[in-house]
N, C-alpha and C positions, 0 to 999 in steps of 0.2 A: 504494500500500500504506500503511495507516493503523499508525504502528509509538508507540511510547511507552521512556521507561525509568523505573528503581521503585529504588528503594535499602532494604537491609535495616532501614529506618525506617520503612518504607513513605510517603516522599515521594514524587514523580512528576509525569513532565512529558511532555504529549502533544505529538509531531510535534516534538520537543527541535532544535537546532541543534547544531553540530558542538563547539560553544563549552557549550552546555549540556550536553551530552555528558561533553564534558572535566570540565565542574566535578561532573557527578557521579562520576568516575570519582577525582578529583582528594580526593573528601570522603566517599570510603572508610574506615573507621577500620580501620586491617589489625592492631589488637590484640583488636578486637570480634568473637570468634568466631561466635557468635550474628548481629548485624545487621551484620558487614563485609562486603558484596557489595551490587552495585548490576548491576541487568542492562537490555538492549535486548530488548522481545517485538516480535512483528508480530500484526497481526490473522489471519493464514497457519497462528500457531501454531509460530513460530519463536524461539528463546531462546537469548541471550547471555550467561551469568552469569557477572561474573568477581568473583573472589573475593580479599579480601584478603591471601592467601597464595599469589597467580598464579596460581591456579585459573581456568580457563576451559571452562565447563559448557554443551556445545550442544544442545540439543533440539529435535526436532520430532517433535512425536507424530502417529504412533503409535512411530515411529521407536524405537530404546536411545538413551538417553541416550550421548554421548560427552565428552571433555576435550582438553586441552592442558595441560600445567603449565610453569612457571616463565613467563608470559605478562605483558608489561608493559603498564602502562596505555594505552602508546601502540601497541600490537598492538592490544590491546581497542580501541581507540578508529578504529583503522583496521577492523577488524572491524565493528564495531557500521554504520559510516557504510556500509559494503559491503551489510550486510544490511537499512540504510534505503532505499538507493537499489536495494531489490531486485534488488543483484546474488549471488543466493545462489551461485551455481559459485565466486565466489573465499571464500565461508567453505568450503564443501564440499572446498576443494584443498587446506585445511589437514591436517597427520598428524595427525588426530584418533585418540585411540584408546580403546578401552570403557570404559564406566561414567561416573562421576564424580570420579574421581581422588582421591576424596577418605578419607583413611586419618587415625581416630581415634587421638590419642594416646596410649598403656593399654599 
């Protein structure tokens, strides 16, 4: 499986290492509402977004999008390497639950 990760700068690194991983998870800016997220896709169609407010955003389309919140980088980062080494059953065994978790402040 051909997987990559992207950060809300749009940097990005094909077939990343576990260390490359980390540093993009690591150079998150969690006050950047806008570009604080850096996520892991697959070519499957499968998406990791975690977000600098421990937002953790799954998708696979056609699929609903789902979440996790309060999720640490080192969750994401065991995450992300599960769904490199295409083991998706253990992102899938996570309590994910609808939508995107994501509630504007207003």
């Amino acid at each position: 499986m051909t997987y990559y990760v992207v950060n809300g700068l749009g940097d990005s690194i094909d077939r990343p290492s576990p260390d490359q991983m980390r540093r993009f998870l690591e150079d998150v800016d969690v006050s950047d509402e806008e570009h604080g997220a850096a996520w892991l896709s697959t070519d499957g169609g499968l998406t990791l977004e975690w977000n600098g407010d421990g937002r953790l955003v799954y998708s696979w389309r056609p699929n609903p999008v789902r979440h996790l919140l309060h999720v640490s980088r080192e969750k994401t980062l065991q995450l992300w390497k599960a769904l490199a080494d295409d083991r998706v059953g253990e992102v899938e065994a996570e309590a994910w639950q609808p939508g995107n978790g994501h509630h504007p402040h207003g």
